[in-house]
Structures are given as C-alpha cells and as structure tokens.
ZADO-846854 format. One record per residue (C-alpha): residue in one letter; z negated, x negated, y negated. Coordinates in nm, 4 decimals. Layout:
N
<'A',<Z,X,Y>>;
...
! end
This chain:
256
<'X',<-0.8624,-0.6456,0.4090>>;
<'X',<-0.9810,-0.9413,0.2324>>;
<'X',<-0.6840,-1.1192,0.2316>>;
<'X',<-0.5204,-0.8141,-0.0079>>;
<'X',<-0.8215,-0.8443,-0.2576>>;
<'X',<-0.6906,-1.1883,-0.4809>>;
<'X',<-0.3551,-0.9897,-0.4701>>;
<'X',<-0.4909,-0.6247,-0.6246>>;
<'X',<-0.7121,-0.8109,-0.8683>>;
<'X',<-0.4324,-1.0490,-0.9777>>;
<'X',<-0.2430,-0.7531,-1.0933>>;
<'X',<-0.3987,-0.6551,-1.3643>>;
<'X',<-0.3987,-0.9925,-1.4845>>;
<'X',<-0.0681,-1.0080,-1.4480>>;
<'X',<0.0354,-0.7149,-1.6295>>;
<'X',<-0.2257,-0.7697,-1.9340>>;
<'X',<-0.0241,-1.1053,-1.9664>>;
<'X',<0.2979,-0.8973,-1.9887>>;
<'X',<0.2234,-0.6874,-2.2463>>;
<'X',<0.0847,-0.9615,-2.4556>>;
<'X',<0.4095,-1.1624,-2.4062>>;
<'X',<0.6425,-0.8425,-2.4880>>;
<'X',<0.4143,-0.7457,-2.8089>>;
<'X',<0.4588,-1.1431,-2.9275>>;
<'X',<0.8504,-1.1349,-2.8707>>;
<'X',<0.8278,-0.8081,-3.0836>>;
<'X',<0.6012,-0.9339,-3.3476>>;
<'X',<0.7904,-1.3380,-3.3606>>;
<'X',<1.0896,-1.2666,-3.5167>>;
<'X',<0.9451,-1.0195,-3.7779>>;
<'X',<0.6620,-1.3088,-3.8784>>;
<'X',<0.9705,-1.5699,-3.8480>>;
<'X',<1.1621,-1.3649,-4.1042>>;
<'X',<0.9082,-1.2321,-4.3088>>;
<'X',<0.7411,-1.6481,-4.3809>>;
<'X',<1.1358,-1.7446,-4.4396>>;
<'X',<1.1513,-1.4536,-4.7062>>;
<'X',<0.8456,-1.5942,-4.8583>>;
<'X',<0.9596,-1.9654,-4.8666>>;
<'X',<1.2962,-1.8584,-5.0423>>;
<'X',<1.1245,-1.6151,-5.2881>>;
<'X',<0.8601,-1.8634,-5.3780>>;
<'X',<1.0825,-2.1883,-5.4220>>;
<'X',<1.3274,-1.9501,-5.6395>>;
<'X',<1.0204,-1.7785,-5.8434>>;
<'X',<0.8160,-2.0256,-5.8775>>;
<'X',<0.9978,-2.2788,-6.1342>>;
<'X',<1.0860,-2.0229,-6.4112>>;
<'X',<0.7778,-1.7782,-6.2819>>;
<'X',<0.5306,-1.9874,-6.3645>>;
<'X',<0.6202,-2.0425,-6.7507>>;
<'X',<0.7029,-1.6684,-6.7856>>;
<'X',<0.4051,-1.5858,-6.6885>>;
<'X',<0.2213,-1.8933,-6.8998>>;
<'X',<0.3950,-1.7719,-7.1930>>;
<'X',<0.3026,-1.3906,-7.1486>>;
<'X',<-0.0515,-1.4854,-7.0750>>;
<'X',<-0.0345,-1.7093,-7.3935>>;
<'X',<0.1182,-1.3664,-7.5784>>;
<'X',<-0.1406,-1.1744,-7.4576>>;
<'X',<-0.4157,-1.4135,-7.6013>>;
<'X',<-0.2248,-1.4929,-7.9044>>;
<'X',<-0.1702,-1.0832,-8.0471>>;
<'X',<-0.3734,-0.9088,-8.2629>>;
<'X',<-0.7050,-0.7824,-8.0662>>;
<'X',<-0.6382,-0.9507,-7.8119>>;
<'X',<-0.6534,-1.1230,-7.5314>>;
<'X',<-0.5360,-0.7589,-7.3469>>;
<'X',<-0.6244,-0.7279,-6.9993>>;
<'X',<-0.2725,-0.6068,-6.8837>>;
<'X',<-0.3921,-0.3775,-6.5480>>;
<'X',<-0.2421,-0.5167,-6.1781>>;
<'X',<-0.0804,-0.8296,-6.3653>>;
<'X',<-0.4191,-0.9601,-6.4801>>;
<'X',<-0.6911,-1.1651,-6.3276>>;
<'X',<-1.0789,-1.1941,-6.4316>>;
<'X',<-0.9623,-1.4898,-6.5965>>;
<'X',<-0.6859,-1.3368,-6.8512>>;
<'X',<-0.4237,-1.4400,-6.6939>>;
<'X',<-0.0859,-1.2899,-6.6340>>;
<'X',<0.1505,-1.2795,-6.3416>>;
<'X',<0.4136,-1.0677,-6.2709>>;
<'X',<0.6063,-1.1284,-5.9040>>;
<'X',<0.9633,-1.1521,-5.9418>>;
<'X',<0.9924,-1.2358,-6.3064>>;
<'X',<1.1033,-1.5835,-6.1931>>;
<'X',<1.3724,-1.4371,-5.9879>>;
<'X',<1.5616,-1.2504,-6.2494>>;
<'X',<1.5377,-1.4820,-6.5162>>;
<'X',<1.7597,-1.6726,-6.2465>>;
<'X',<1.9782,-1.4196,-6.1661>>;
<'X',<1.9759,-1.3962,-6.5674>>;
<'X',<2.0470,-1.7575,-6.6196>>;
<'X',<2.3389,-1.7809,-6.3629>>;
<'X',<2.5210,-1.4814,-6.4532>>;
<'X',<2.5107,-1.5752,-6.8000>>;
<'X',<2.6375,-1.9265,-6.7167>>;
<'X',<2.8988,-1.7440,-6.5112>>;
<'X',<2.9950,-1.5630,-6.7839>>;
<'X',<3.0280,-1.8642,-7.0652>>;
<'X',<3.2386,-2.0749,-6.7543>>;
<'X',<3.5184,-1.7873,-6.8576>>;
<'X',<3.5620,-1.8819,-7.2206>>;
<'X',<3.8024,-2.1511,-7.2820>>;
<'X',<3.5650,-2.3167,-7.5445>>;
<'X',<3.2598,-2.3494,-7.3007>>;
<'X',<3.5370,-2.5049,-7.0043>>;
<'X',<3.6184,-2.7470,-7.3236>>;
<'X',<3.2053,-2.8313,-7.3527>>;
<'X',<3.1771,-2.8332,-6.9403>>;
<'X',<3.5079,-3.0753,-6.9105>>;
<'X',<3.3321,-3.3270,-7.1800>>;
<'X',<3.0339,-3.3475,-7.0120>>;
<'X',<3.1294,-3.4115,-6.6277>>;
<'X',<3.3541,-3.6865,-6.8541>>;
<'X',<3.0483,-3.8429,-7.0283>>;
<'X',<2.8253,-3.7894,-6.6975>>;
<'X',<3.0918,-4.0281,-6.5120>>;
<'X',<2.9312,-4.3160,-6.7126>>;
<'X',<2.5945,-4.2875,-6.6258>>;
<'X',<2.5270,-4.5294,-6.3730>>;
<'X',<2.3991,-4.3828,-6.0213>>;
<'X',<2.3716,-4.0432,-6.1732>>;
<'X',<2.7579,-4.0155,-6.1924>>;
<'X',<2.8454,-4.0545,-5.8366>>;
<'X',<2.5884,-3.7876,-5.7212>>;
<'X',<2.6900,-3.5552,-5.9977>>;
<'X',<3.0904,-3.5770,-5.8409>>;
<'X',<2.9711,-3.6020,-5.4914>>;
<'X',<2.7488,-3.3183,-5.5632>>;
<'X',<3.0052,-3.1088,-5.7078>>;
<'X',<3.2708,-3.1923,-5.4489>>;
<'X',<3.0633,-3.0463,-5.1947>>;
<'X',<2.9852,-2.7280,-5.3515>>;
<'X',<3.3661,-2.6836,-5.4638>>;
<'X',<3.4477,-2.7170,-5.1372>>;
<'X',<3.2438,-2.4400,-5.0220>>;
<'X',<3.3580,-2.1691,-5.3256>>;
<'X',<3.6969,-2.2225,-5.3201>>;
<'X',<3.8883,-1.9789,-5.1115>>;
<'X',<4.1496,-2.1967,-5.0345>>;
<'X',<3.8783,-2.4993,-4.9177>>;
<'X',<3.6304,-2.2814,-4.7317>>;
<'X',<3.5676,-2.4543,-4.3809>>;
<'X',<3.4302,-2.3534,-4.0686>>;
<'X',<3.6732,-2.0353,-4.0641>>;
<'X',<3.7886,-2.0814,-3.7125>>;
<'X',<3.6298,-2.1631,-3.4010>>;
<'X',<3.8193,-2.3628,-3.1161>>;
<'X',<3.7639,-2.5626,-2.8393>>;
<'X',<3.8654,-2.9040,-2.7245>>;
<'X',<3.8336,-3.1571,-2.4316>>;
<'X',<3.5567,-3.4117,-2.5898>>;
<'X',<3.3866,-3.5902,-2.5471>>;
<'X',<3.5474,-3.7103,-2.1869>>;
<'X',<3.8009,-3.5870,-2.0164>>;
<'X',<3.6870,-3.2747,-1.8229>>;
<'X',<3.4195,-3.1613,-2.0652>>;
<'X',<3.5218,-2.8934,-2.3155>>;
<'X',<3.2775,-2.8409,-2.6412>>;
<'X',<3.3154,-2.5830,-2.9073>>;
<'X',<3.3308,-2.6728,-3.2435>>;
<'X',<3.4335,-2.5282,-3.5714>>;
<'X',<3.7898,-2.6598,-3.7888>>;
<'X',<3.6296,-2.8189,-4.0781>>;
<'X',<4.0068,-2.9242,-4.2883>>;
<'X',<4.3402,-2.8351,-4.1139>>;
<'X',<4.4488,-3.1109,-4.2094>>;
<'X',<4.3912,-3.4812,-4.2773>>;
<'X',<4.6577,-3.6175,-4.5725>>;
<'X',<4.9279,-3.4766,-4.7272>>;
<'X',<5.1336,-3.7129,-4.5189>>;
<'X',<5.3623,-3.4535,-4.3429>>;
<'X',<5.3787,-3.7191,-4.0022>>;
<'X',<5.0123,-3.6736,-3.9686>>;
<'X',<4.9091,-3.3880,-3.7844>>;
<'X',<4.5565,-3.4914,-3.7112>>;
<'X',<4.3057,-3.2010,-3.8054>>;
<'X',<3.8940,-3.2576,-3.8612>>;
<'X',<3.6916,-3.0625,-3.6321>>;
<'X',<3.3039,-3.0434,-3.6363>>;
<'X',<3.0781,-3.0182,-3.3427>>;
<'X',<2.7335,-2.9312,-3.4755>>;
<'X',<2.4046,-2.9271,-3.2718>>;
<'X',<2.1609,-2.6744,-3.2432>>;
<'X',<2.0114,-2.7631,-3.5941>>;
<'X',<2.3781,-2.6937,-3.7762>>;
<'X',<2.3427,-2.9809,-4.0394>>;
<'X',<2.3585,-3.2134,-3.7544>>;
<'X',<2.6369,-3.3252,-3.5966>>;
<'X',<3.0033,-3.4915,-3.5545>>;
<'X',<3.3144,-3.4687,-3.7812>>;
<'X',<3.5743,-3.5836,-3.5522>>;
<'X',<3.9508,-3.6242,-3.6318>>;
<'X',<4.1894,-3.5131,-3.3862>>;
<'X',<4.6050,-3.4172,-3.2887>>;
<'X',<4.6000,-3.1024,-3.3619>>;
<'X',<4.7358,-3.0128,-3.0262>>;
<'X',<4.4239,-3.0737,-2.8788>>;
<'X',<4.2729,-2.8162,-3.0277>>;
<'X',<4.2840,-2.4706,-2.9410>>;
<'X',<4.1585,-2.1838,-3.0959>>;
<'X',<3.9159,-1.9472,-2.9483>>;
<'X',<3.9153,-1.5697,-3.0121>>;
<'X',<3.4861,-1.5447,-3.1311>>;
<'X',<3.3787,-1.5227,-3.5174>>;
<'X',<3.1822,-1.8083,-3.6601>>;
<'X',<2.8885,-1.5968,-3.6499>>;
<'X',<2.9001,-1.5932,-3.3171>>;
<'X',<2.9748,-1.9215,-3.2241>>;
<'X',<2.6043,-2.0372,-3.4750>>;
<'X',<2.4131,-1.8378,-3.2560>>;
<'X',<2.5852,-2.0017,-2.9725>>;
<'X',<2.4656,-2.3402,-3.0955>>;
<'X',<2.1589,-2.2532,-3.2306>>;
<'X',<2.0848,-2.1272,-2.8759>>;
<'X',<2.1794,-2.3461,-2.7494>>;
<'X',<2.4375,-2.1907,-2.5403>>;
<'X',<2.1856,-1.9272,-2.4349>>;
<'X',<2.3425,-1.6690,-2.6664>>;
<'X',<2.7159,-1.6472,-2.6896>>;
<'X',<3.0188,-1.4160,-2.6614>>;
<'X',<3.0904,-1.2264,-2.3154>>;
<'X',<3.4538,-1.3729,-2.3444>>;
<'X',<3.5908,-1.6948,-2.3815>>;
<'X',<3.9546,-1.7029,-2.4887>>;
<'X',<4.1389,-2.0168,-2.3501>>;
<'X',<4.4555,-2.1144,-2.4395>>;
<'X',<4.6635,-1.9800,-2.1722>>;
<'X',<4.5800,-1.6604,-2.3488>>;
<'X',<4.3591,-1.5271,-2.0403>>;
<'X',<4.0006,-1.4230,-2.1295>>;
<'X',<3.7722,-1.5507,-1.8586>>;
<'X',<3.4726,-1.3470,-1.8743>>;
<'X',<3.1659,-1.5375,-1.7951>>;
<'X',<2.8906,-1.2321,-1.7624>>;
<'X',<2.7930,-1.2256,-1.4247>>;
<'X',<2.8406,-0.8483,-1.4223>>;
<'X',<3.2119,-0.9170,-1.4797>>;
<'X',<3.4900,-0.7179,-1.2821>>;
<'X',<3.6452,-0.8364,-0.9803>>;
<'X',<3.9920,-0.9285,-1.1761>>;
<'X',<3.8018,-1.1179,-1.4219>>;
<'X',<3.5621,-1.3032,-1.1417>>;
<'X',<3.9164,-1.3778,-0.9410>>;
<'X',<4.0911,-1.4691,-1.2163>>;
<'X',<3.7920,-1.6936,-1.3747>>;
<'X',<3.8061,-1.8434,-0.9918>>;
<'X',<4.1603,-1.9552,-1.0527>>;
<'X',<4.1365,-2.1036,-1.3138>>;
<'X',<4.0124,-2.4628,-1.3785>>;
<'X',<3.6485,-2.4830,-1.4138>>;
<'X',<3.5205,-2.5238,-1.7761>>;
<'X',<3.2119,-2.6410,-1.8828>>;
<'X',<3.1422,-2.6198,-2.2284>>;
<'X',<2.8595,-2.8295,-2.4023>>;
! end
C-alpha cells in the first residue's frame, strides 16, 4: 500500500501544474499582443503626442483665467495629455501628403527635391536606396513574396520553401534565372538566391501560411503540400489511406 502513496500524492501535483500551464498558454498570446499594441501605439503617438499635448498645456496656461484644469486630461501639475492625439495628427499628416502627391504642381516640388537631395553627400544614396525599397513594396506590379514554391537547395536531396522575391532577373529575354528568398524564422533574415527558373516549383499554400511555417519553425504549416507532379501528399498523420500510400510512393521530401 505504500508503494501507491508517492503515486496518489503526485497527482495533484501534477494536475495543479496543468492548469497553470493551460491558463499561461491562454493568457501568452493576449499579453504578447496586447505589449506589441502598446509598442506600435507609443512609437507612433509619442513624436507628434508629446508637442500636442505641450502646446495645449501651454494654451491652457496661456488663456484668460487660466491655467484650466481640463478634467481626465489633467494632472496635479497642469498638465495636459490626451491619448491618441499623436496618432491622428499622423493619420492627418499622411493623408494630407497623399492628397498634395495628386496635384501636378506638388509632383513638380517632390521631383526637384529628390533632384537636389541626389547632391547631398551620404544623405543621397540612403534617400534613393530608401525609396527604392519602399517603391518596391507599393507598387502593384513590384510587390514580392506573392508566391510560395519550393526547390532542391541547398544540396541535392533537401527541398526548402521559400518565397519568389522578382520573377525575373534582367530584361535579357535568354535569362531565365528568377530570385527566390529563403527566410529564417526571424523573416528579415535570410538568403536571396538566384536560380533557373525550372527549378522552382510552385506550391499551392498562401504566404500567410507559409510565415507561420517559418516563424514556427516548421511546427505550424499547411495539411497539404502540393508538389509538382500535381499530387498533394498530405503529411497529417491522420491522413487517409490513399494519401498515406500515395505519400509512400512517392520520393521522400524533407523540407527545411
């Protein structure tokens, strides 16, 4: 009977450090998401916040009868701050910039200056690079990363997804050599490699899907991998019996 005891009173042990484990999982992501929220609205608040708010605590001093004491935006001190104000003066600020970019006399302006800006030394070749980067992101016809595929690297036998940063290299119609990347786990990081284009194959999951696969890594991913024979090998363990004999069949994959 003794030999049961260590057992029974582990249990309770056991399941107390259950519970605490399943109410952290629950409570992670909302902290993770709630300090990211904070970060963003914070770093996008803050610049143009803080001088709104010096300037209406400044107003507030600076009227007749005053200072007011302005109730919730207040402190004991006099001063005023109002959450948020930062953030639509932004939106303000680039919507109204948005809105000049579409007269022909402000393009005019904007053209002049990236000119004169090319002669600044240092200060030039960041504002280009800068803007080359960003240009390639907003225009439709440049976005990358808008198909996901899979090729043999880095050795033969090992298979890697990646995402088609340019479909192609140069306007040279002989080269057919397309850029993939193959990002790690932290996304900024990884390889641009160039490659023949018919070593690339596409595979049938949307980028979203394929991040989480690499943030993951590999832990979370789509049930189905679409290979370029066309056959979806399911790789659930759950799968059916066609899809395990058919996965069986087929040459092994491993994907890194």
């Amino acid at each position: 009977m003794d030999t049961h005891a260590p057992t029974h009173d582990a249990q309770p042990h056991s399941s107390l450090r259950q519970i605490f484990l399943s109410g952290l999982l629950a409570l992670l992501p909302i902290f993770i998401t709630w300090k990211i929220l904070t970060v963003i609205f914070h770093a996008v608040d803050g610049p143009l916040g803080g001088r709104i708010d010096a300037f209406l605590t400044w107003l507030a001093r600076a009227l007749p009868g005053g200072p007011y004491h302005i109730p919730l935006l207040s402190n004991s001190e006099g001063l005023v701050h109002v959450p948020g104000l930062g953030i639509l003066a932004t939106i303000g600020i680039v919507l109204g910039i948005g809105w000049l970019a579409r007269l022909v006399i402000f393009r005019w302006a904007f053209e002049w200056f990236e000119r004169s800006i090319a002669f600044v030394p240092g200060v030039g070749r960041l504002y280009h690079a800068s803007r080359q980067i960003v240009t390639t992101f907003t225009e439709a016809r440049n976005i990358p990363f808008t198909q996901v595929i899979i090729a043999e690297y880095p050795m033969v036998g090992r298979y890697t997804l990646g995402l088609l940063a340019k479909e192609r290299l140069t306007a040279d119609p002989d080269d057919d050599r397309v850029v993939v990347f193959f990002p790690s786990n932290h996304l900024h990081l990884g390889y641009p490699v160039l490659m023949p284009r018919k070593d690339v194959q596409p595979v049938d999951m949307p980028v979203e899907d394929a991040i989480k696969f690499f943030v993951s890594c590999g832990v979370i991913g789509d049930d189905k991998l679409v290979m370029w024979k066309g056959q979806p090998v399911n790789v659930l363990p759950e799968a059916a019996p066609e899809a395990v004999r058919a996965a069986s069949e087929a040459p092994q994959v491993a994907v890194s």
